[in-house]
N, C-alpha and C positions, 0 to 999 in steps of 0.2 A: 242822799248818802249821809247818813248818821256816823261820828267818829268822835270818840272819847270825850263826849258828853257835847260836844256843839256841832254844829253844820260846818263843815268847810268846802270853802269854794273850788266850784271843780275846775274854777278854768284859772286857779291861784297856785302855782309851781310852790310857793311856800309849802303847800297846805298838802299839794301834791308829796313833796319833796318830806316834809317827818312823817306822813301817812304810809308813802306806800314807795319808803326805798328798800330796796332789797337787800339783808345783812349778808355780811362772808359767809358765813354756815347757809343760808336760802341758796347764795351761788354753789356752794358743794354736790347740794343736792340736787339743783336743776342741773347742771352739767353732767351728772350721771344720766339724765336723760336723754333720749333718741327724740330725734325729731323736732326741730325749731317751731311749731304748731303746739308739741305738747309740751316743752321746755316754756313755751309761751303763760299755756294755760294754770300749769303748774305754780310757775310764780305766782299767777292773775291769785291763786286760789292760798295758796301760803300768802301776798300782802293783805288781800283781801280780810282772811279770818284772823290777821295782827290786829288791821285797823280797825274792823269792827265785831270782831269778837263772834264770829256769825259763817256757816260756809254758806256759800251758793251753790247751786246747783248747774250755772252756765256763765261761766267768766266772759265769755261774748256776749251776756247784757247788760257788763259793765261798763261806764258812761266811756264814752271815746277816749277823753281825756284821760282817764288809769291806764285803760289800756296802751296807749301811745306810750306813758311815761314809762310803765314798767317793760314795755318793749325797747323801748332803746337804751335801758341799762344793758339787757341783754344782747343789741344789737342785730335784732328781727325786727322785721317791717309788720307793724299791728296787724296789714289784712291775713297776714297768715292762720289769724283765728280762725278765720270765719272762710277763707279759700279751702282750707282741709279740713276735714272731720275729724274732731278727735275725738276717738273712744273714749267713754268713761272709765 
């Protein structure tokens, strides 16, 4: 995981924590979404392309650790990723 010009640690809540928190405006528009699976993935992919300037194509092979984080701002349990399918 590459982030604004050095490596940070994934298992570093610091590092977690200015990387990949989710701003007022990110909650607006995840909350318009249906479905705690795609409200999930939705974020993964808005902190995702903040932090690294970059999208992915599957926010469920991102390291456990984001996942986790940016799910309990939201208040969904991580496995919901990867329990339901979410359409592209």
């Amino acid at each position: 995981m590459r982030v604004t010009g050095r490596k940070p640690r994934r298992d570093d809540l610091g590092d977690l924590s200015r990387f990949f928190t989710l701003l007022p405006e990110d909650l607006v528009v995840i909350d318009a979404v249906r479905g705690d699976a795609h409200r999930l993935h939705l974020a993964l992919l808005l902190a995702w392309a903040r932090a690294e300037r970059t999208l992915i194509a599957d926010p469920a092979t991102l390291s456990g650790e984001v996942i986790a984080f940016v799910a309990v701002q939201l208040g969904i349990a991580p496995a919901i990723l990867t329990e339901d399918a979410v359409a592209p």
